[in-house]
N, C-alpha and C positions, 0 to 999 in steps of 0.2 A: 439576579445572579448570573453572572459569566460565566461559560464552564469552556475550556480552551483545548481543544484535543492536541494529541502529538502524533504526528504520522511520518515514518519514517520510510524514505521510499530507495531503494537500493536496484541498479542495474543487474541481471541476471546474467551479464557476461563480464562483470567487472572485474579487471584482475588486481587492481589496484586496494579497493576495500571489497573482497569476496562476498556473496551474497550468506553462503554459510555462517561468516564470522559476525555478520550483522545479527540474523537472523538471532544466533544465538545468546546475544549479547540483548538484544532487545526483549527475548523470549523471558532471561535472568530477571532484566528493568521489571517486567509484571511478576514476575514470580516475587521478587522482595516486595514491591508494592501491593502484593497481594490480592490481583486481578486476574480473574480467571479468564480463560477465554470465551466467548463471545459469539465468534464467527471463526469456524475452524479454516485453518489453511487451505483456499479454493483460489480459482478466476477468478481475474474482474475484466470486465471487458470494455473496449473501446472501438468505435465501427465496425460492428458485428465481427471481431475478431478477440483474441484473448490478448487483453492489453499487459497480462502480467497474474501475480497470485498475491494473495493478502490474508492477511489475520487481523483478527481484531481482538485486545481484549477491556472486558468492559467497557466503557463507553468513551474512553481516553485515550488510550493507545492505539494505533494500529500499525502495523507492519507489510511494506507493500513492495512488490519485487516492479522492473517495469520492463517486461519480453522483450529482448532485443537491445536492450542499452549495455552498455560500458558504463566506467567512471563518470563521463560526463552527460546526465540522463539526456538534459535538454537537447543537446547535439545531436546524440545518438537516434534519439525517440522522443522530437517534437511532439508531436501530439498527443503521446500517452502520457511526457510529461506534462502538459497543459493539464491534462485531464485529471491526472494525479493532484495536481495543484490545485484545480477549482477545487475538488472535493475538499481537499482542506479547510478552504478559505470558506467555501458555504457551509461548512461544517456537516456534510455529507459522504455517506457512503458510497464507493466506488460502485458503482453498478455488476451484479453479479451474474446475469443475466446477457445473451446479444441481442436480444430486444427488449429492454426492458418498455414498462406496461406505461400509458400515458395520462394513465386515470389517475 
């Protein structure tokens, strides 16, 4: 079985689609699909710095801000958009942690 998560990643200085209106809008998405949350609204971090904040709920959704970006993450914040993106595609969580553990 496939199980396909949705990660929605939004600039925390975006004037264009605000991170508030995201946020809230994505928070509705699990509340009718009836997903609780998961991992409450913290960090995630990206070279030992705070790449942005993220929610998760249940194991499907997640909701991710990226520190520093505008409208357009990638330009804004290369590499936290990278970072954002692998996690996607590996199907992994954002690292919560500035060091996280190697074991």
């Amino acid at each position: 079985m496939t199980v396909v998560t949705f990660k929605h990643g939004s600039g925390d200085q975006d004037s264009v689609v605000p991170l508030l209106g995201s946020r809230t809008i994505v928070k509705e998405l699990a509340q009718d699909m009836n997903f609780k949350v998961t991992v409450p609204y913290g960090a995630w971090f990206h070279e030992d710095q705070v790449g942005g904040w993220a929610t998760e709920y249940g194991n499907l959704l997640t909701f991710a801000t990226v520190r520093g970006a505008s409208h357009m993450v990638p330009y804004a914040q290369p590499a936290r958009a990278l970072r954002l993106f692998q996690s996607f595609v590996n199907g992994q969580r954002l690292p919560d942690t500035a060091h996280p553990s190697s074991g």
